[in-house]
C-alpha positions as CSV (number, residue, x, y, z in Angstrom):
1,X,113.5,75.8,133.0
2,X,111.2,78.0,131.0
3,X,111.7,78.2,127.2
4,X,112.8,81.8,125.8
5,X,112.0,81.3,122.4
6,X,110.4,79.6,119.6
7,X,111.2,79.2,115.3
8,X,107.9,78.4,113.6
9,X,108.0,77.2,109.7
10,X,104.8,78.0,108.1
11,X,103.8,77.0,104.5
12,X,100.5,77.6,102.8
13,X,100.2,74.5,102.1
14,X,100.7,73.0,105.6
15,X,97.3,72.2,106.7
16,X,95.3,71.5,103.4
17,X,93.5,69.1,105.1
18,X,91.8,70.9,107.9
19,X,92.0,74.7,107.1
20,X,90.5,74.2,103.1
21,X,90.1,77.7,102.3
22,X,93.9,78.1,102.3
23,X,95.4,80.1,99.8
24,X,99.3,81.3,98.9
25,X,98.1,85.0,100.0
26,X,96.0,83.7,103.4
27,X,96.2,80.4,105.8
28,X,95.9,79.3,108.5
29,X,98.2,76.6,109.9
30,X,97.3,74.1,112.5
31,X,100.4,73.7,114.8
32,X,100.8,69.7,115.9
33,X,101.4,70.6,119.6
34,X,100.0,73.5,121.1
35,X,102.9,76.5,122.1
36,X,102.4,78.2,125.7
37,X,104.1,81.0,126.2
38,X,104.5,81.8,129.5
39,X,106.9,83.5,132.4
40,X,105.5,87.0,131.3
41,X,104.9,88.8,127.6
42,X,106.1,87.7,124.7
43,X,107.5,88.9,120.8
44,X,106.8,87.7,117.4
45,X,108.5,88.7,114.1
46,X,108.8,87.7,110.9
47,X,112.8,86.5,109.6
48,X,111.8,85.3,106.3
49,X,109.3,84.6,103.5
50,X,109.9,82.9,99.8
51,X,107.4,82.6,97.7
52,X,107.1,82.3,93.8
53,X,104.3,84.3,91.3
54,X,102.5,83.7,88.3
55,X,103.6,87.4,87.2
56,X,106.9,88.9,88.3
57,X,106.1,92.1,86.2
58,X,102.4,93.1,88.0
59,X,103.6,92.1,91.6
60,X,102.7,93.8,94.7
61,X,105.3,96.8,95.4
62,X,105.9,96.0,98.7
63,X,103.8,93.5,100.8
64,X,102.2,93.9,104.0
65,X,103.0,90.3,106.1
66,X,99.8,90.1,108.9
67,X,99.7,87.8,111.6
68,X,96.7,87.0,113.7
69,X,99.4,86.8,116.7
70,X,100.0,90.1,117.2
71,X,98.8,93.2,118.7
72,X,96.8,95.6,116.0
73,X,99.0,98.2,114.3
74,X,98.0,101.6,112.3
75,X,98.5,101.2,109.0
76,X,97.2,103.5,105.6
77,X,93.7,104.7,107.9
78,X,93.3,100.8,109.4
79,X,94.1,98.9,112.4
80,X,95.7,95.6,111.1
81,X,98.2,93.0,113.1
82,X,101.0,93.7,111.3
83,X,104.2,91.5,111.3
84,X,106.1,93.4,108.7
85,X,106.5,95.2,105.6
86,X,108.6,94.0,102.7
87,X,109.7,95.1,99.1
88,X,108.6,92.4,97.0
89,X,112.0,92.0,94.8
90,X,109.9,91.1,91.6
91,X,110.1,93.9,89.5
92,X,113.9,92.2,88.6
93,X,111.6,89.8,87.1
94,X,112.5,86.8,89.2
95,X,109.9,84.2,89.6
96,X,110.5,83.3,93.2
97,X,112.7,84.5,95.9
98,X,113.2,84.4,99.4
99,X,113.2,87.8,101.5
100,X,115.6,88.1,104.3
101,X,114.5,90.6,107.1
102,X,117.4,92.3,108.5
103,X,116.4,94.3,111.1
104,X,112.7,92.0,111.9
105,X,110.2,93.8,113.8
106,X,109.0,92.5,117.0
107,X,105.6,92.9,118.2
108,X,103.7,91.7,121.6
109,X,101.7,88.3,120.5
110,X,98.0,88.9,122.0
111,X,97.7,85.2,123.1
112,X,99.2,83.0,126.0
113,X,98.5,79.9,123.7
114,X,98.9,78.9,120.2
115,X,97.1,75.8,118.5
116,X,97.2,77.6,114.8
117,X,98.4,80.6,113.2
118,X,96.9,82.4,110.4
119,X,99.2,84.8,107.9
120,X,97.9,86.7,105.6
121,X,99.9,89.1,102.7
122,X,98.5,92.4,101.1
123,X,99.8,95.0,99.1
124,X,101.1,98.2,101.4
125,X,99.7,100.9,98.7
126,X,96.1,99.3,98.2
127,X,95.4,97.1,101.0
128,X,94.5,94.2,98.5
129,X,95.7,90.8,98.9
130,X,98.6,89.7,97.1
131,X,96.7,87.3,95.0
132,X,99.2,86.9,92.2
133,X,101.5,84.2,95.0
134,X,101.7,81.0,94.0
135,X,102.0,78.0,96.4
136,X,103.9,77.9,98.6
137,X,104.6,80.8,100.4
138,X,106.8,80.0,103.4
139,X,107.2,81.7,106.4
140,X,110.1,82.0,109.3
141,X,108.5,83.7,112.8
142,X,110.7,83.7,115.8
143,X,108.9,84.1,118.8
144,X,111.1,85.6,122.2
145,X,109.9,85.9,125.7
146,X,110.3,89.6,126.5
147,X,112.8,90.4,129.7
C-alpha cells in the first residue's frame, strides 16, 4: 500500500556537519532516507515553526517561510516558493515562541524525490532575511498525496 502522507521535523541545526553554511534564517537539511512520493501529485505545507531571537523588539513583522519543495508563488513583484506567511508574535516581546498554522497552506511539491530540504525565512515587507533568529528554528511540514 502506497503511503499518503509524510511529517518532517526540520531544525537549523540538523545537518551542521554536511550543509556548513547553515544558518537559523536558511538550511538546508539532509534527510537520512530519501522520501518518494509517488501514486500521482503531491502537497506540502508548513504546521509549525518555533524559533527564539536576539531582539524581540526589531523582529520581522511577519515572516515569509520558503521552501525549495514547492512550486514558485508571486509575491511583493517576485516569484519565490512560498510555504507560508506568518506574524511573527514578537512585538509582545517574547524571546521565543512557537507559531501554530491554523488553516496551513498547501502547495504542489516540484519533485518526485526528496534527499534534503532547504527552508529559508524573510521578512514579508522587505524581502530581507530574518537574520535576527537565533538557533534553532524548527520546522513541522506535512506532506499529502493529492486525490
Amino acid at each position: 500500500m502506497d503511503k499518503t502522507e509524510h511529517f518532517v521535523f526540520l531544525s537549523s541545526n540538523d545537518s551542521s556537519g554536511t550543509n556548513t553554511a547553515n544558518t537559523p534564517f536558511d538550511f538546508t537539511v539532509s534527510l537520512p532516507t530519501r522520501i518518494i512520493l509517488e501514486g500521482g501529485p503531491w502537497s506540502c505545507a508548513l504546521l509549525q515553526a518555533s524559533f527564539q531571537d536576539s531582539s524581540p523588539e526589531q523582529g520581522c513583522g511577519m515572516m515569509i517561510f520558503l521552501c525549495d519543495l514547492v512550486e514558485e508563488s508571486y509575491i511583493r513583484d517576485h516569484s519565490l516558493p512560498v510555504l507560508d506567511i506568518a506574524y511573527d508574535l514578537r512585538r509582545r516581546k517574547k524571546i521565543s515562541q512557537v507559531i501554530e498554522i491554523a488553516n496551513p497552506l498547501y502547495h504542489r511539491i516540484t519533485r518526485k524525490y526528496i534527499d534534503s530540504i532547504r527552508v529559508w525565512i524573510k521578512d514579508e515587507v522587505t524581502l530581507t532575511d530574518c537574520t535576527d533568529l537565533l538557533e534553532p528554528v524548527r520546522c513541522i511540514l506535512h506532506l499529502r498525496k493529492l486525490s
